[in-house]
N, C-alpha and C positions, 0 to 999 in steps of 0.2 A: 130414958130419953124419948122423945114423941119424934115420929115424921109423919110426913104425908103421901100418902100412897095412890097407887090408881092399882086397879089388878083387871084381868081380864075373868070369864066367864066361869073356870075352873080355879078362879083363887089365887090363880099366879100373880105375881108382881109385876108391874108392864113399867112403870116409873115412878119415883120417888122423888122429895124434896124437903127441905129443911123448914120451909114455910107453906103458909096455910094458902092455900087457892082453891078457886072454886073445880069440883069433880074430883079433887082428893080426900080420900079418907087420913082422918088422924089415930094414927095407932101407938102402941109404945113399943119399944124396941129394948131388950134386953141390951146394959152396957157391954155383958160378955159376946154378943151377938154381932156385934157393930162390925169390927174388922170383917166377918163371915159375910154377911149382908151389902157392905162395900163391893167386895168383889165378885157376889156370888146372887146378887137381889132376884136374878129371876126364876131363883131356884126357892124362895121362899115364897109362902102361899098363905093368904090371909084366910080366914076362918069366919064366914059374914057371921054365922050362927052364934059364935060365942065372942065375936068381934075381938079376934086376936091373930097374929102376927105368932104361923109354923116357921119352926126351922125344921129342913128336913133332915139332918141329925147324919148325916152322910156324907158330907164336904169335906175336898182334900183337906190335909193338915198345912201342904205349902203353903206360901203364901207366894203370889205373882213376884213378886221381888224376888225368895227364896228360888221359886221355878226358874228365873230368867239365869240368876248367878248356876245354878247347878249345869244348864244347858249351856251358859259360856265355857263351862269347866269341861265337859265334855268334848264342844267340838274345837276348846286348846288342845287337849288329849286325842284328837283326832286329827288334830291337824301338823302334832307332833308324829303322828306314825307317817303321814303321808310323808313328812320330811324324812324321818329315819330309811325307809322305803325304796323313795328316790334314792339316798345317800347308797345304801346299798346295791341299788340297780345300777347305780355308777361305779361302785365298786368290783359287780361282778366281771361288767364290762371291759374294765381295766385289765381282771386276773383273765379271760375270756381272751384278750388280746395278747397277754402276756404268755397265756400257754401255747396261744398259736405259733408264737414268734421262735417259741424254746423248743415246740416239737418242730420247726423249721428249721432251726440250728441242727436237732439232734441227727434228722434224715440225712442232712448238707453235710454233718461228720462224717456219719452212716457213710454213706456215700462214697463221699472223699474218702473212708478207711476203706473201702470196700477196692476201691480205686485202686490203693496204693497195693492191697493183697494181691493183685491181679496183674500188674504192670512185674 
């Protein structure tokens, strides 16, 4: 497939287009290339001297769609612990309150039995 290119001084890719205009170069574009080059064009670098179109052979494997689903997945799973978290810091608080209440009882027994040895 052919586009048109513009690059800057070191052969980088600066912008591309589907059609001919004037200040763009016409290059061809490898079909297994394309998906890369959509997302990734300013990482590719044209070659004046043998007039072609590098891939620099180093590009994640994701793909931007792939990237974006992975990081929802994450911060669901992240936003599951903040709940479990919470859930448990309300629980602690419950039993926190509950043993106050029961070492209050046990003293007020305490006490009271202590009372009655004495009387």
């Amino acid at each position: 497939m052919f586009i048109y290119i513009k690059y800057d001084a070191d052969g980088f890719i600066t912008a591309y287009q589907n059609t001919e205009a004037a200040g763009y170069t016409k290059v061809f574009i490898l079909d297994s290339w394309i998906n890369q080059f959509a997302q990734y064009p300013d990482k590719f670098r044209y070659d004046s001297t043998n007039q072609t179109l590098l891939n620099p052979g180093n590009l994640p494997d994701l793909s931007l769609g792939e990237l974006n689903t992975k990081y929802s997945d994450v911060l669901k799973t992240s936003q599951q612990a903040v709940q479990s978290a919470t859930i448990l810091a309300q629980q602690q608080t419950v039993s926190e309150t509950s043993i106050n209440q029961l070492q209050k009882s046990i003293t007020e027994l305490a006490l009271s039995q202590s009372a009655k040895g004495t009387a």
